[in-house]
N, C-alpha and C positions, 0 to 999 in steps of 0.2 A: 421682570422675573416671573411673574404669573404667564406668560405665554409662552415662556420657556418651560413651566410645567406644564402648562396644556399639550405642548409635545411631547411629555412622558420624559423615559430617561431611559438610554440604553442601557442593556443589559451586562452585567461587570464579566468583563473577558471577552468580551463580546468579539469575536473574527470569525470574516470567513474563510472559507473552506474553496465552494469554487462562487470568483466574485459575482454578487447579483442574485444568486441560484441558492444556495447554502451557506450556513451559518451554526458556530457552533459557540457554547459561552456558560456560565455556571447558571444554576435553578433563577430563574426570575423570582425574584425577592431576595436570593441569598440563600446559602446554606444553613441548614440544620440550625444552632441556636439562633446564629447571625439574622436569621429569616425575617422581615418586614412587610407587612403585609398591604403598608402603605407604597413603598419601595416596589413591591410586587403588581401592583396594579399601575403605578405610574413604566415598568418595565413592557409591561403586555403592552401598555396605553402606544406606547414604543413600537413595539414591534407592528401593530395593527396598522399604526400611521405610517408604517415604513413596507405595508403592499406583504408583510408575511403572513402566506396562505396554510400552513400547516406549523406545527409545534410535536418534534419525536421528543419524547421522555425517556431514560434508560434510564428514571429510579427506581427501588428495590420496591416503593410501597406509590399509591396511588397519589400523594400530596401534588398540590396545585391543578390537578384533573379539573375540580368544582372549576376555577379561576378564569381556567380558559372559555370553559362554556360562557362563563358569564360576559366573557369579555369579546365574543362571541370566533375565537379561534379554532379553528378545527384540530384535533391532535390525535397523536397514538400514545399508547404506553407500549412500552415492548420493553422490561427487567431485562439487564442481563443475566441475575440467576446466580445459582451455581458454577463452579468452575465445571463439573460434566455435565452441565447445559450448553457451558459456552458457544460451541460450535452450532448448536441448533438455534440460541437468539441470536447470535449473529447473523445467519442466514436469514433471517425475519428479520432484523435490523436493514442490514444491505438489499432487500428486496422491495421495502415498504420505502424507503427513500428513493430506492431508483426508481418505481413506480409514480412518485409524486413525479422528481424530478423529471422524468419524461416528458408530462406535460411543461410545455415555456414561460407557461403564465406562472407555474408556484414558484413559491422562495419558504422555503423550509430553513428552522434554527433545531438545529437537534440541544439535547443539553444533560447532561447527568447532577448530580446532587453540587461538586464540586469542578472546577476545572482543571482537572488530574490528571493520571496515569489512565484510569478507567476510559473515558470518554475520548481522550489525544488518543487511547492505541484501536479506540472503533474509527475516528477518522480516517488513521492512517491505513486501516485495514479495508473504509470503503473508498481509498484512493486505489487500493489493489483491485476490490471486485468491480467497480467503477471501470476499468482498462484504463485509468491514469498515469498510474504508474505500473510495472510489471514484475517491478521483485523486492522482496520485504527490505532487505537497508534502504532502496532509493526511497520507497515509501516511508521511513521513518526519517530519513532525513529533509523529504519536504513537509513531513508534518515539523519537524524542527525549527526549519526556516520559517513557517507560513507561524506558529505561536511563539516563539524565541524562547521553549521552553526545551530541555534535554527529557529523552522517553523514558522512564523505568521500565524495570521489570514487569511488572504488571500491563503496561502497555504493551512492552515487546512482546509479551506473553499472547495477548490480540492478534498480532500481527503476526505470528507463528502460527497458531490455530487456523486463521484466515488462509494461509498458503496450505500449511499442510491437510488440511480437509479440502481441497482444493474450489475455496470457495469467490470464486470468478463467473461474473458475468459472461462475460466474453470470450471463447477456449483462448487457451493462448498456444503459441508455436510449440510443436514436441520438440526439443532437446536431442541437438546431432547425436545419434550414435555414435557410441566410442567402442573401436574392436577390442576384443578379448586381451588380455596380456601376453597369450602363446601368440594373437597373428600381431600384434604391436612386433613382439620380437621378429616375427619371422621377417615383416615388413621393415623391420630396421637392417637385417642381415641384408637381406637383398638389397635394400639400397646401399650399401655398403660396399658389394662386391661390384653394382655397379659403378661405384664412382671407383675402383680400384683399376675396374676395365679400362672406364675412361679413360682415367689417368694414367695409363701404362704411356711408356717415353717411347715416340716415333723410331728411334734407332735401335731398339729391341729387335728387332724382328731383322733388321739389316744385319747386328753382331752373329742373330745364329745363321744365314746361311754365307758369313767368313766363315764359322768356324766349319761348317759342311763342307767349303770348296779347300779348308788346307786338310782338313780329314780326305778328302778324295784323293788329294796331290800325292801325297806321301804314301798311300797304297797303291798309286800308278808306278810310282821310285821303287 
């Protein structure tokens, strides 16, 4: 028993994101009352023995900051904020992890206060800026799969902003052009009149000139 505490205790919710590289899970120690501050050192004690180089924070206030240093982890704090911030910590969110993760050597565990709506719709949003995935339902359906949790509102709300402020690493492909509704029409008429050409019956053209040679016959009579 005591050696199985010397290797700490994983952090509760604890999965990754992509394996090996990132990792996402509720506050080390526990949320808000729940919080153990024994619980929270034997969690860090965790993550340090398990080769994690960096710790992102998205809580609203700076709690377990002191923790890490001591514990000697490296971190960021980056709030998500207000909802008319959102789109600009996100971009500080998705930039500050794609930056670690760059380098091969980190293993970064991002984590918000609980393991929620909040935190599942920034994964799912830097599976988009990430080039992981390329359009918001498939991203929310692998965040589905990868926590066996269903996204709220709030999450899908991430993952909305993330596309529609167009916040991608990566450009992605422009989106075929679609013509106007006046040449849709025009282009469906003519294809129209061509398949009528087409289809006109080989004997057509033989009935009218019978009918030219008895019109001739009958003004020679």
């Amino acid at each position: 028993m005591k050696g199985r505490w010397a290797q700490g205790l994983e952090p509760r919710y604890f999965t990754w994101v992509i394996t090996g590289r990132l990792a996402a899970s509720e506050r080390p120690g526990g949320f808000a009352r729940n919080h153990r501050k024994v619980r929270r050192q034997e969690e860090l004690l965790w993550l340090a023995g398990h080769g994690f180089s960096h710790v992102l924070s998205l809580l609203d206030s700076p709690h377990n900051l002191h923790a890490y240093e001591e514990a000697g982890l490296a971190y960021e704090h980056v709030p998500l904020g207000r909802h008319d911030e959102l789109a600009e910590r996100l971009h500080d969110v998705y930039t500050t992890l794609a930056g670690w993760l760059d380098n091969p050597s980190e293993r970064v565990l991002m984590h918000h206060e609980e393991f929620g709506d909040r935190l599942l719709g920034v994964v799912a949003g830097f599976l988009l800026y990430s080039g992981l995935v390329h359009e918001g339902p498939h991203a929310i359906v692998v965040l589905e799969k990868l926590t066996g949790r269903q996204l709220g509102s709030v999450g899908r709300e991430i993952v909305a902003v993330t596309v529609n402020e167009g916040l991608f690493r990566y450009p992605r492909p422009a989106p075929e052009r679609l013509p106007p509704p006046a040449e849709q029409e025009a282009a469906t008429t003519t294809a129209k009149a061509r398949s009528t050409s087409k289809g006109a019956k080989p004997g057509t053209s033989g009935k009218a000139k019978k009918a030219a040679s008895v019109r001739g016959k009958k003004a020679k009579a």
